[in-house]
Every structure is written in structure tokens, then in C-alpha cells.
C-alpha positions in Angstrom: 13.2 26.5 0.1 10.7 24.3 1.2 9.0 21.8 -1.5 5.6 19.8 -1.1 4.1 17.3 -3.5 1.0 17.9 -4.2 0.7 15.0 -7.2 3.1 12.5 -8.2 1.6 10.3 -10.6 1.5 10.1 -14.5 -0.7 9.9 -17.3 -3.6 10.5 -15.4 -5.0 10.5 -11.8 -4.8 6.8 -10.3 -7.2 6.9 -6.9 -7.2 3.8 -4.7 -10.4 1.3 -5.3 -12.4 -1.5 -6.0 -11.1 -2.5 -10.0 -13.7 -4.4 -12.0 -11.8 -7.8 -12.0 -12.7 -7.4 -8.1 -9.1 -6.7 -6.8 -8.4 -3.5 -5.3 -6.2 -1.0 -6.3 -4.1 0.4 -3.6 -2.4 4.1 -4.0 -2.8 6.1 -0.2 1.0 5.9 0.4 2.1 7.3 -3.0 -1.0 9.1 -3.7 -3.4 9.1 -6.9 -2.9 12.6 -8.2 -0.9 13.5 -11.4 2.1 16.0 -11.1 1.9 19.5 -9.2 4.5 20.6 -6.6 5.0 23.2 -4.6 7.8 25.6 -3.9 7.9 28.7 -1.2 10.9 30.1 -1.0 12.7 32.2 1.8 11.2 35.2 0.9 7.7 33.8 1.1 8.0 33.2 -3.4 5.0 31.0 -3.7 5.6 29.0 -6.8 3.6 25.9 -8.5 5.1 23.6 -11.2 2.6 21.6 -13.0 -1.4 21.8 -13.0 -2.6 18.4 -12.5 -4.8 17.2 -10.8 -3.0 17.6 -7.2 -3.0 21.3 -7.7 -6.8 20.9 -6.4 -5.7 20.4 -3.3 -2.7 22.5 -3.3 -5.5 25.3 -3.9 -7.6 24.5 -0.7 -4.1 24.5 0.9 -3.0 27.7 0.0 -6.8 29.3 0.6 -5.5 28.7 4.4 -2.2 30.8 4.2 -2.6 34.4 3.8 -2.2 35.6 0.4 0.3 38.1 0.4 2.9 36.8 -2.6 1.7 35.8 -6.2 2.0 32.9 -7.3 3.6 31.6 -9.8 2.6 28.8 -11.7 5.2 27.3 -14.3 4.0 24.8 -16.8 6.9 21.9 -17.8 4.5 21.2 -21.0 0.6 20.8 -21.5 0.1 17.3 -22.2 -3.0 16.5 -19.7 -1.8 14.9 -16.8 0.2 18.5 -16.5 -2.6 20.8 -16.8 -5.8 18.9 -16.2 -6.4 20.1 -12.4 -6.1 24.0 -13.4 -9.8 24.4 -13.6 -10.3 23.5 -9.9 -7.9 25.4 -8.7 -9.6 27.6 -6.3 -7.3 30.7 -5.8 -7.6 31.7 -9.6 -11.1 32.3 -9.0 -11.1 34.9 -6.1 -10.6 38.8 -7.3 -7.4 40.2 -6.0 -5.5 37.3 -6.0 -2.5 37.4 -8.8 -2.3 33.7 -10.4 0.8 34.4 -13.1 1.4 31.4 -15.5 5.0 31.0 -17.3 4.9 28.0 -20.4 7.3 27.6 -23.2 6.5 28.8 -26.9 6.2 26.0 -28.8 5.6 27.6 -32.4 8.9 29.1 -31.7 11.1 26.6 -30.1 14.3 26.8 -32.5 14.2 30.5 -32.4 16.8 32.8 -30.6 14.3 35.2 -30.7 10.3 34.8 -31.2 10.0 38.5 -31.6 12.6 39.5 -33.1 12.4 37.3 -36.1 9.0 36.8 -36.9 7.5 39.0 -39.5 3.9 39.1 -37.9 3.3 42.3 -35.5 0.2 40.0 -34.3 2.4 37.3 -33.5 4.7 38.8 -31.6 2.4 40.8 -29.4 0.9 37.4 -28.9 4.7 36.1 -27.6 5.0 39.2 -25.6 1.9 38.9 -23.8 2.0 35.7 -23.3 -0.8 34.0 -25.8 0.3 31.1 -26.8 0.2 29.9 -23.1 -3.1 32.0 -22.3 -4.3 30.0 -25.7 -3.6 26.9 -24.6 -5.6 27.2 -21.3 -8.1 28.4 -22.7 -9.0 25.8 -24.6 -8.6 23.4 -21.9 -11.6 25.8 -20.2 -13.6 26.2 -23.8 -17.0 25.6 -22.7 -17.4 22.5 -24.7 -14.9 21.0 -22.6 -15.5 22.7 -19.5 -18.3 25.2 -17.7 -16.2 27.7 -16.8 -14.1 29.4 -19.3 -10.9 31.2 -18.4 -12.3 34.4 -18.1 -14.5 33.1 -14.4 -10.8 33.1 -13.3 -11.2 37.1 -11.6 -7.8 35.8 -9.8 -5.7 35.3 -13.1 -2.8 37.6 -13.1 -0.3 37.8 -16.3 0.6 35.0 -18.6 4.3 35.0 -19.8 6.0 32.5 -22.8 9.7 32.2 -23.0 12.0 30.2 -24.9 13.6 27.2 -23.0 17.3 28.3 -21.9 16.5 31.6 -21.2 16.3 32.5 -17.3 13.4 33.9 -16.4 13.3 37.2 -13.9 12.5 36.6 -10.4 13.5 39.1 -6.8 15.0 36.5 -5.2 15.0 33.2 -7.0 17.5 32.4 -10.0 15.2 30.3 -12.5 16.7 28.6 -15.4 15.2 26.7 -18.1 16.0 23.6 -20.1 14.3 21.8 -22.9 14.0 17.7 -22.4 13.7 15.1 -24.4 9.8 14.5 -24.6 7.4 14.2 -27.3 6.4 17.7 -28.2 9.1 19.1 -25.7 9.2 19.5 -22.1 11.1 22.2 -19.8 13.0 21.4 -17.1 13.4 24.2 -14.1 16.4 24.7 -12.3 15.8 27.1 -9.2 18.4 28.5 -7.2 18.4 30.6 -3.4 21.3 31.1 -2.1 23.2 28.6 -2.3 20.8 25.6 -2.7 19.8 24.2 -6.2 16.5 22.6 -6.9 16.0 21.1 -10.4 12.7 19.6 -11.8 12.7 17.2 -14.8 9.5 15.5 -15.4 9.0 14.0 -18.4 12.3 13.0 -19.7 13.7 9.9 -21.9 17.3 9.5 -22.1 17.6 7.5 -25.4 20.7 8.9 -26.3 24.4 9.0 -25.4 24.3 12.8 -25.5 20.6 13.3 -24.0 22.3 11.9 -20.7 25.4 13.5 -21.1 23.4 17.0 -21.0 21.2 16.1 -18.0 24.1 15.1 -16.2 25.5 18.6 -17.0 22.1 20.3 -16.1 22.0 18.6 -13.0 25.6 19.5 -12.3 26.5 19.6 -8.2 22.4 19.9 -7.6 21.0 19.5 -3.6 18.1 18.3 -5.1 16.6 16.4 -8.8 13.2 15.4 -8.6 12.8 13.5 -11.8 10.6 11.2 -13.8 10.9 7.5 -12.8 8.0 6.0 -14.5 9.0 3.1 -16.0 11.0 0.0 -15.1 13.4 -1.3 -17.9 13.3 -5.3 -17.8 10.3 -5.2 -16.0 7.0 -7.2 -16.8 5.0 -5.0 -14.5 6.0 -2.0 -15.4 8.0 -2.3 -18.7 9.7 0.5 -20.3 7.9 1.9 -23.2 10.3 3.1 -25.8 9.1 6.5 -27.3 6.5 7.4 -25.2 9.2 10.1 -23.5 10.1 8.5 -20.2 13.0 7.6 -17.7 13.7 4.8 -15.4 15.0 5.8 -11.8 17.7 3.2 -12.2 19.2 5.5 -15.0 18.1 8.5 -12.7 20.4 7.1 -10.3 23.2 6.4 -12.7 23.2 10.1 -14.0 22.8 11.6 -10.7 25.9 9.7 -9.7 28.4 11.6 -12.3 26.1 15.1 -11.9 27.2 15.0 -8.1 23.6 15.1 -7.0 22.9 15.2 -3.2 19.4 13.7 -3.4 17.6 12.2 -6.1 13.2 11.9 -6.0 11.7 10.0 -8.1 8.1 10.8 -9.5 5.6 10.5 -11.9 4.8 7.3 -11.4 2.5 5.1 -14.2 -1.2 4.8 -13.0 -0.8 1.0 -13.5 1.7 0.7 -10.5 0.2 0.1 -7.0 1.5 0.8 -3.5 3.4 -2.9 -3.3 5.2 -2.2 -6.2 5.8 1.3 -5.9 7.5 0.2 -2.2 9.2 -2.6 -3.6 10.9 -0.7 -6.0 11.9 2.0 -3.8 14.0 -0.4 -1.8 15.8 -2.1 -5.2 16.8 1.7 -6.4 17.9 2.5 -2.8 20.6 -0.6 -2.9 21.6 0.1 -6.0 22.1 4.0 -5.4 24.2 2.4 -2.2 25.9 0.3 -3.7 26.5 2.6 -6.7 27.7 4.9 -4.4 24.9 7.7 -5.6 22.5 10.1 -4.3 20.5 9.9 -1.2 16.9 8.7 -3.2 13.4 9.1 -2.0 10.5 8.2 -3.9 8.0 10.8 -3.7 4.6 11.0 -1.5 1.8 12.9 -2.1 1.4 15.6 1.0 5.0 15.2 1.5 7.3 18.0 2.8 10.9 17.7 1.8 13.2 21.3 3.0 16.1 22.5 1.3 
């Protein structure tokens, strides 16, 4: 597997500039574009997670490459800063391409079985089909909000909803799913070749005893965690917000220690933080994952490769 960040920020996009108290903002090293990352596997599996606003470029990447795989865009949750870039994604637009998207049902999140037990033929050909994501795009791309409605996208393929901890079918990659502990849910993707592990948990906030008990045992012996870092607890620059469904990459470090992880990357960073602190902090979690005895830990770039 080979993994590229293509946005690492949260909330929303945070581009280097001039603010209006006069200082300027600086965010080239970390980059200014909320989450999307790329993985292609061995097989040439071309797979997206998250459509912020980095997927715009990840588009004008992949436009170089030939097309001959799908790709596979899976969505963690559709809060904003996850699904925001979509619309400028260029490869959904050309016929003949095959853009698939894979999101979680939320109407039926405590349900075994969204088909099976609902009573509505209409709404579980919607579940099959995949409508509740499909709905939830389309929105986003209603023309009130946005020129071009879904149906300009002549390079949309299939739209599939599943039910986080069911796997999800792929030729040569194992893909697991998780929910998280976010407002309004969040999944977390575990993908597997071979014998490398990959897991992706945006949008988490351990608040509980047993929340980090079960991402230590979802992260379990894992090569790689990329993982939400966005806040700093005991921090006046960037002070934890309680609620508001994020981690810390201290505690990231602390639960990657008892999961066995090889290498912990942190992400998502708040919009408020800057290259100086973002560089700062990176060396304070690095001597503490030393000293702790834990994971190798990067902080993510945008345009970064990292192999696996």
C-alpha cells in the first residue's frame, strides 16, 4: 500500500495569509486543506477516504494516471470539512470513469439489519441502493447551494450504505468498519493487504474508560493509525474542547502504546493552529512517544507519501 495526504486539516480549509489583525497566518508545511487521503494498493485499488477540500487536488492528480481501476471513495461521516471538496473533484465529471462512494446509514445505525427489519419496501431499496449516502450528496450539490447538481457527475458510478462493523467486499483488500465516538457518529476503516494493516480514525473523542479500551482493541498490532490529533489538552493555544468529538495525540500515543502500533500520524489539525505550533508540538509528542516507549509518530503533511 502506498498512502498520500491529500488534506490534513479540520473544521474547515485553513490557507496561509495575511489575517486582518495584520499578522500572517502560516500553513505551507502542514498544508490548509481539510481531510482526504489517498490509498492505491498493490493491485493498483485506487481508494479515497474523505472529500474535503484536498480531494481537489487529489482529482487533478489522479487526471494524470491512467484510469484503469475505480475508485473508491469511502466517507468516515458527512460533517463538512469531510465532504465539502466533492464538487471539485474532477474525475466524477468525465463519462467512463466509475466514482463509487461507500458511507454509513445513519437512520439505521443500531440495526443488525437495515433491510431486514424495516417494514418499508421503499426504504430498503433505498439502503440497498445506496440512497441515504447518494441523498446526502446531493444535497450538498442542490442547486441552491451549488451549480452543479449531482447528476453533471457523468463519471459517478454506484453508491453503497453499510452498517459500521460489517466488512465491506473488496478483490484484494480486507476493509473493516468501526463506529467512533463522534457527534452524530463517525467510521473508522481498517484496511488490510497482505500482511500490512492500515487504520483510519478521524474524528474520535475518547471520553471514556471503555471508548479507549475499544480503540486500543481496534487498533490492535496495526503498521499504521492515522488518527485525529486536533486538540491539545492543557493547552491555551489550542485547548481541548470537551464534546465537540475530538482526540489529543498525546492520548493517541498513549493508546497506540498498549494497541502495539508501529507508527502513529497524527491529523486533522484545528484551522487555528499555524506552522510554529503545529512543529512545536510535533517534537513534544515525539519525546513523549520516546520516552513512553510508543509508536514511531509523524504528524502529517499535505502532498506527503508515506508506503506501507
Amino acid at each position: 500500500m502506498e498512502i498520500k495526504i491529500a488534506g490534513c486539516r479540520g473544521s474547515l480549509p485553513s490557507p496561509s495569509g495575511r489575517l486582518l489583525t495584520g499578522e500572517k497566518f502560516h500553513s505551507e508545511e502542514f498544508g490548509g486543506n481539510t481531510t482526504c487521503i489517498y490509498l492505491e494498493g498493490k493491485g493498483g485499488e485506487r481508494i479515497v477516504i474523505d472529500a474535503g477540500s484536498g480531494i481537489r487536488n487529489l482529482g487533478n492528480y489522479l487526471l494524470q494516471q491512467p484510469q484503469t481501476k475505480p475508485v473508491d471513495v469511502y466517507i468516515t461521516h458527512t460533517h463538512w470539512d469531510h465532504i465539502q471538496g466533492f464538487p471539485f473533484f474532477a474525475l466524477a465529471y468525465i463519462p467512463g470513469n466509475k466514482v463509487n462512494l461507500y458511507g454509513e446509514i445513519k437512520i439505521a445505525r443500531d440495526l443488525a439489519s437495515a433491510v431486514e427489519n424495516t417494514d418499508s419496501r421503499e426504504i430498503a431499496q433505498m439502503l440497498e441502493e445506496g440512497g441515504y449516502t447518494r441523498e446526502i450528496f446531493a444535497q450538498q450539490q442542490n442547486p441552491i447551494n451549488f451549480p452543479a447538481p449531482l447528476e453533471y457527475m457523468g463519471g459517478l458510478g454506484e453508491f453503497h450504505d453499510f452498517i459500521p462493523g460489517t466488512p465491506i467486499r473488496n478483490d484484494h483488500l480486507k476493509i473493516e468498519t468501526k463506529s467512533i465516538h463522534h457527534p452524530e457518529g463517525c467510521v473508522s476503516y481498517k484496511y488490510t493487504e497482505g500482511n500490512k494493516t492500515l487504520v483510519i480514525s478521524t474524528d474520535f473523542e475518547p471520553s471514556t474508560a471503555e471508548i479507549e479500551k475499544e480503540m486500543i482493541q481496534w487498533w490492535a498490532n496495526a503498521d499504521m493509525v492515522i488518527a485525529d490529533g486536533q486538540y491539545e489538552k492543557d493547552s491555551e493555544k489550542n485547548p481541548f474542547k470537551e464534546g465537540y468529538g475530538h482526540s489529543d495525540p498525546f492520548l493517541n500515543v498513549d493508546l497506540a502504546k498498549e494497541a502495539l502500533v508501529k507508527k502513529l500520524i497524527i491529523t486533522h489539525y484545528d484551522p487555528n493552529c499555524n506552522d510554529t505550533y503545529l512543529k512545536d508540538l510535533e517534537k513534544r509528542v515525539k519525546k513523549y512517544s520516546l520516552k513512553q516507549k510508543g509508536p514511531k509518530v509523524i504528524f502529517a503533511r499535505e502532498g506527503m507519501t508515506y508506503p506501507l
